[in-house]
N, C-alpha and C positions, 0 to 999 in steps of 0.2 A: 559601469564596472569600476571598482574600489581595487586597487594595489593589495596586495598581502603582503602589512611590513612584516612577514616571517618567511617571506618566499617571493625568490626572485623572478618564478612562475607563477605564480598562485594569484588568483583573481575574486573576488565575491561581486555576485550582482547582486545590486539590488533591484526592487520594481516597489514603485513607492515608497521609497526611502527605506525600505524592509528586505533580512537579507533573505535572499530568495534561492539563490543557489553558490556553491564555493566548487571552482573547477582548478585543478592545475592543469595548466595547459602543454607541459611538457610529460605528463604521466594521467592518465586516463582513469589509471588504477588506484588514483589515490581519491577517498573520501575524506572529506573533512570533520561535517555535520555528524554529531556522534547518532542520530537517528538512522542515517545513513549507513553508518559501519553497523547499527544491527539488525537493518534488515538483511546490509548485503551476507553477515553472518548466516542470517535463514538460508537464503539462496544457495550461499556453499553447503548445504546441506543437501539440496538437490541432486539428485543424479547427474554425473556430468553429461556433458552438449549440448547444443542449442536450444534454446529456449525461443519458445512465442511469448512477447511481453508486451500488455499494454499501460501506458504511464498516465494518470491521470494529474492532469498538472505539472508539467514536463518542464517548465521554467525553463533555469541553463543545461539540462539535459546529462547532469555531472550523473544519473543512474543509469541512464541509457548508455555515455560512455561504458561507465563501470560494465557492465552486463558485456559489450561487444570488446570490451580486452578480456574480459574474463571465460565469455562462452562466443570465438567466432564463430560468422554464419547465422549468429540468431537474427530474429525478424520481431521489429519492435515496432511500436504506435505511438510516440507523444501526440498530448492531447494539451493546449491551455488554451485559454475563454482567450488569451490577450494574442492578436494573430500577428500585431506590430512585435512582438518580442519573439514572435516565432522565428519573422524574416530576419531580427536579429543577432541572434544565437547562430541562425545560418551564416550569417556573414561571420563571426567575431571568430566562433569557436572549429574546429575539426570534428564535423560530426559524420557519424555512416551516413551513407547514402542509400537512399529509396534502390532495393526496397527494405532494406537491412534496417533503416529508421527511418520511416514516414510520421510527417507533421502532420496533424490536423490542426486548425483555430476552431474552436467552440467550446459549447459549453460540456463540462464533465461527463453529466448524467444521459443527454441528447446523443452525442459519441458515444457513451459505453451503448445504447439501446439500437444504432446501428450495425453492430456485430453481429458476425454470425453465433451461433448455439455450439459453446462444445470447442472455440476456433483459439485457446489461449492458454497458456502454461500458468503464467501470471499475471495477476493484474496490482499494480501497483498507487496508490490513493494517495497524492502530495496535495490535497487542492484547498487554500486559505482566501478568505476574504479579512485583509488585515490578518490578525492573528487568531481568528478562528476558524473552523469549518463551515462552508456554507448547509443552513443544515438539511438540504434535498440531495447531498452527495453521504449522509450520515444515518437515513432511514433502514429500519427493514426489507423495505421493499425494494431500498437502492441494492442493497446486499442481497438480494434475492434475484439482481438482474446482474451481478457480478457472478452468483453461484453458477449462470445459465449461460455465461458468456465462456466460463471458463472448463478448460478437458476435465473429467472426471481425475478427482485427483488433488488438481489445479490447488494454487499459493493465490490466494489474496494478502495485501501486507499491506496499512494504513497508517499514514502518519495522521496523532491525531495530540493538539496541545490542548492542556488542560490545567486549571489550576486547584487547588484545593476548594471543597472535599474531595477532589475526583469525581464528579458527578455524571459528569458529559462523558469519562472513560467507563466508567462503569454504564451508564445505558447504553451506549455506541456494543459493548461488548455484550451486552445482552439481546441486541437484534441482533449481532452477528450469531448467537447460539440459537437461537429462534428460527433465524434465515438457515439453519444446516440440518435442522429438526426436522425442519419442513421437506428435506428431502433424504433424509436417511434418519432409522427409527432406533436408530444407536445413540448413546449419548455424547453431547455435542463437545464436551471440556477438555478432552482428550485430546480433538484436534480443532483447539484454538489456545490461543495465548497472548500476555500484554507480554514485551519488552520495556525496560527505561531503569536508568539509576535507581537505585535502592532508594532514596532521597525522593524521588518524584514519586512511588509506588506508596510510597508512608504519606504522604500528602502533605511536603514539607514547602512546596514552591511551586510555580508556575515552571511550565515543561513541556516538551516530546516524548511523546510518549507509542511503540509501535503496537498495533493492534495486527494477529496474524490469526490466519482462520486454512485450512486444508479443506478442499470440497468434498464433499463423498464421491468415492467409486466404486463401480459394482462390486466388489468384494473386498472394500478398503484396504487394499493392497497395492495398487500400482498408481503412477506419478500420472501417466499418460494415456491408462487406459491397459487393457490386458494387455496389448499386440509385445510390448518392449518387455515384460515382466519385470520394471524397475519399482522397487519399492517405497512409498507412501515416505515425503518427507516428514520424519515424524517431529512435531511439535513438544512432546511430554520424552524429552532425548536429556540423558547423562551427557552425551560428548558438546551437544547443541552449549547447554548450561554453561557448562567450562567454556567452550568457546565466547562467552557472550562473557563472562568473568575476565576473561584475557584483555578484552579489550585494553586499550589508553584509558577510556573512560569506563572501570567496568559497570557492567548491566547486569540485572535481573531476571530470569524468564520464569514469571510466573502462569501456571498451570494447572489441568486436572483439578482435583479436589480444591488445590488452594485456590484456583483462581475464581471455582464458583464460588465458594467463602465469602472470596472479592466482592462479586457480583449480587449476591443475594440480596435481593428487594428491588432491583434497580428495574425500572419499566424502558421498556425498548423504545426508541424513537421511532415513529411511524410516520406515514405521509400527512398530512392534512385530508381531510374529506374533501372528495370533490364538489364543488355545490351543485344544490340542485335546481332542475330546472324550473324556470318559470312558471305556473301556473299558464293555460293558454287562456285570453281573457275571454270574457262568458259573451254569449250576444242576448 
């Protein structure tokens, strides 16, 4: 843990010398990481109370805080591969307790596929090797076991860095449109969108960049599924925009039309083939 000389609270961890997460530890509700303030912008879009949230790559947990000063009572899952930084962040920091925020240690993709179907409001995707995405947490198929995990409805939100041309943003965002096709025969651009500085969207630098996607529901209308009748947080949103402009750092939320524009040509990441099996040998 590194000091915050701008705060007499404020802490960043690193994990390999890489910052990993920024907590104050006197305010739960403060983000630092400007990826951070625009997912958690998505989120205040939600309908209010609790949320089911699961964090993939939960580091120092500064989203999970956010989330339970923001909506108490919700029930959360961090998940990171490193199970020693798990026990640590227990000790160091004030975090909910089980069952309000349950730890797991493992890997990303392994944990998201022991979920139930249908069992999550949100799922949240932090997960880097060094500074990229590992790329079995980045497939179609991986987003196709997030669409299954999450309520009809449901917020996927992904941080995902990239540098110029945008390459890995733009295919990452193409299986996400791929993976919602595949279960609703509406078009998929409406509800998905990148977030990031105007500057990282032009392809001026290396960056965070949020990748956000809404699952379908049976009549694309509710967060949760009919029973609440709360309505579908919308991604292609006038007040959304402003908010994400407000920011400290402002952001972009590109969308609908323009953001296929974006995307156009870009081929979706898929798993590997699995190999095949050995010939059985002849007698």
């Amino acid at each position: 843990m590194v000091p915050d000389p701008d705060s007499t609270t404020g802490v960043t961890l690193l994990v390999n010398g890489v910052p990993s997460s920024h907590l104050d530890l006197a305010d739960p509700g403060f983000l630092s990481f400007e990826y951070m303030q625009q997912m958690a912008a998505v989120l205040d879009a939600v309908p209010a109370g609790p949320l089911r949230v699961v964090h993939l790559g939960a580091a120092g947990c500064a989203m999970a805080r956010w989330v339970e000063h923001q909506r108490p009572e919700s029930r959360q899952i961090g998940v990171d591969l490193d199970a020693r930084l798990l026990e640590l962040v227990r000790e160091w920091f004030t975090l909910p307790r089980a069952p309000r925020l349950r730890l797991r240690a493992g890997d990303a993709r392994e944990q998201l596929a022991s979920l139930p179907s249908g069992s999550t409001d949100v799922v949240i995707r932090d997960v880097f090797a060094g500074d990229t995405t590992p790329p079995h947490v980045a497939t179609t198929e991986f987003v196709q076991e997030v669409l299954r995990v999450l309520r009809p409805g449901g917020l996927y939100l992904a941080n995902c860095a990239d540098r110029p041309p945008l390459a890995h943003v733009r295919r990452e965002l193409a299986g996400l449109a791929d993976a919602r096709t595949a279960t609703a025969p509406a078009s998929p651009w409406p509800h998905l969108a990148v977030l990031s500085e105007p500057a990282l969207l032009k392809g001026r630098r290396y960056g965070n960049l949020v990748l956000a996607l809404v699952a379908a529901s049976p009549a694309e209308t509710t967060v949760r599924g009919a029973a609440d009748g709360s309505p579908v947080v919308s991604l292609d949103d006038a007040a959304l925009a402003r908010r994400l402009r407000s920011l400290a750092v402002p952001a972009r939320l590109l969308t609908g039309t323009d953001l296929e524009t974006f995307v156009a040509g870009a081929q979706p990441l898929t798993d590997p083939p699995s190999p095949s099996p050995s010939p059985s040998p002849s007698r």
